[in-house]
N, C-alpha and C positions, 0 to 999 in steps of 0.2 A: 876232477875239476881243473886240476894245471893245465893236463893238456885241452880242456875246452878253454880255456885263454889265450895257450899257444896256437888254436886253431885261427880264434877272432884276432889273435894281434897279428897273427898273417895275412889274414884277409886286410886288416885296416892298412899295414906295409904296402901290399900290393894297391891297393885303393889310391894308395898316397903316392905310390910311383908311377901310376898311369896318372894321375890329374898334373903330377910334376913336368910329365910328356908331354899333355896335351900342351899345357901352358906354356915348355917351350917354345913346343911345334907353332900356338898362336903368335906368340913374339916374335919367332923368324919368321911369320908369313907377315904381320906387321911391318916390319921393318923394311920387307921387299916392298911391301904396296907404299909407302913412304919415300921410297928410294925410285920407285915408277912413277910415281906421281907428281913428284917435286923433280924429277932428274931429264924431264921434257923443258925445252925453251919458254912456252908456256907457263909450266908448273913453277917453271926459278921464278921466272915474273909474276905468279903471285905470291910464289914464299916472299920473294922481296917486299912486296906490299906487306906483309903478313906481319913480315919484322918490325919493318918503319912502325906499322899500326899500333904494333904492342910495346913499341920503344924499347928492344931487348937492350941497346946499344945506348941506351942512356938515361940519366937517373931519374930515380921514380921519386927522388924527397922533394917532400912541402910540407907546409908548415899545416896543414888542414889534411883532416879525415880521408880527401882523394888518394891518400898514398894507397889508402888498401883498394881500391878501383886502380889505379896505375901498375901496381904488382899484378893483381890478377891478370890484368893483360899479358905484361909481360912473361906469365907463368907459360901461357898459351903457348908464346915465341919462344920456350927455351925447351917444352915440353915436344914442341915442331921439331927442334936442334936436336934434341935428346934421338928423337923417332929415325933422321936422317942419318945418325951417328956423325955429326958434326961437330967439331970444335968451334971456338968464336974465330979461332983463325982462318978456319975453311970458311966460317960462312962470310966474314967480312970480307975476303978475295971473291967468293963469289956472286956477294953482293956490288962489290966491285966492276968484278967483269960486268956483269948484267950492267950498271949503270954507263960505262962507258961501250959497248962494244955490241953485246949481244941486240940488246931494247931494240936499238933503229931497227934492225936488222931482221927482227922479229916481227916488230910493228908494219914493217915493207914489205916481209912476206902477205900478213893479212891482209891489210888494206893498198895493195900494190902503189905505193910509194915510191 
């Protein structure tokens, strides 16, 4: 009988270290498709929308029940930050740049301006 335990707790071992795999492997394919998709001119100009939307950058208190609808937004925009591997420093410089420099610039390519 030990050893039919020691047979199933290796099978459950190995069970557990391939789903550990997989789950990495998903996360770093995540985090590229994150990093592709927000790391186009484009994709900054809607993360930046994305941010503003969810008000990552500023506070969510009132005196009324909306707080919990203001956080959830903002879960969105930090849960984006988290995906990109970004700090509030990176993203506020890149919300930055995009406001002043990239936008026109982008906007002139699409609509030849």
């Amino acid at each position: 009988m030990p050893e039919q335990q020691a047979i199933y707790g290796d099978d459950i071992d190995a069970e557990r270290a391939r789903q550990d795999k997989v789950s990495g492997e998903k996360e770093a394919l995540l985090s590229w498709a994150y990093k592709e998709c927000f790391g186009t001119p484009a994709g900054q100009l809607v993360f930046r929308d994305i941010m503003e939307q969810c008000h990552v950058f500023a506070s969510i208190y009132t005196k009324s029940a909306d707080i919990y609808y203001r956080e959830g937004r903002r879960s969105v925009g930090l849960y984006l930050m988290h995906r990109r591997e970004l700090s509030y420093e990176e993203v506020i410089e890149e919300l930055r740049d995009l406001q002043y420099a990239k936008e026109p610039d982008l906007l002139k390519k699409k609509y030849g301006g």
